[in-house]
C-alpha positions in Angstrom: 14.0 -22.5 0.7 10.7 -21.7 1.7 9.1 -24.6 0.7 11.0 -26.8 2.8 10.8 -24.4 5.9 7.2 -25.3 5.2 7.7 -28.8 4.8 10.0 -29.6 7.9 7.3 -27.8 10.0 4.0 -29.9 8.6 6.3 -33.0 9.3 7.2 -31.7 13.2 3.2 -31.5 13.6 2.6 -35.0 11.8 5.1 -36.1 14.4 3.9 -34.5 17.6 0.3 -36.2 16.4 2.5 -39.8 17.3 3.8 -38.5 20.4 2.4 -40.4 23.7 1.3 -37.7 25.6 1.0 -37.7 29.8 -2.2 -37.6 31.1 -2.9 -35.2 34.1 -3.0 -37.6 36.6 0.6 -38.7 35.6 2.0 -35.7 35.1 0.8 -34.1 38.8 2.0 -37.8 39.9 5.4 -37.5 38.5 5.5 -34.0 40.0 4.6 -35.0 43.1 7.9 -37.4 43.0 10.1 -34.6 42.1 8.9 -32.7 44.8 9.5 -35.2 47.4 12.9 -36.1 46.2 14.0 -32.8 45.9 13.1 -32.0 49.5 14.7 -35.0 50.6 18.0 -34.9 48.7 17.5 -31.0 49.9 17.4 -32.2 53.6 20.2 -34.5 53.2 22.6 -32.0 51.6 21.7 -29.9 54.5 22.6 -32.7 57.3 25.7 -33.2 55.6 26.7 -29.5 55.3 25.9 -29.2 59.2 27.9 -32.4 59.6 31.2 -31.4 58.0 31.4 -27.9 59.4 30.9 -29.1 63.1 33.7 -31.5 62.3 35.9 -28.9 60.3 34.8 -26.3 63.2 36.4 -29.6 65.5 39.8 -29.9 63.8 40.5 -26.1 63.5 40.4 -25.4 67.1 
């Protein structure tokens, strides 16, 4: 049982040896995108919530 606890965790480092990592420069690039996009999406959601209540404010009075 041992042995292949052993085994299964020198094959999970062989395999994160293959793995393509990010260099900085992408990885501060592709935050950079999430950031933007989540303050966009963040802006529209806002719009939007201001939107409906004004017109649900509208219909209730």
């Amino acid at each position: 049982m041992l042995e292949k606890i052993v085994t299964f965790f020198k094959e999970v480092k062989q395999e994160l040896f293959k793995v393509s990592w990010p260099k900085g420069k992408e990885v501060w690039a592709s935050t950079g995108v999430v950031i933007v996009f989540s303050v966009i999406l963040s802006v529209i959601i806002y719009v939007l919530d201001l939107l409906f209540q004004r017109v649900f404010l509208f219909l209730i009075r």
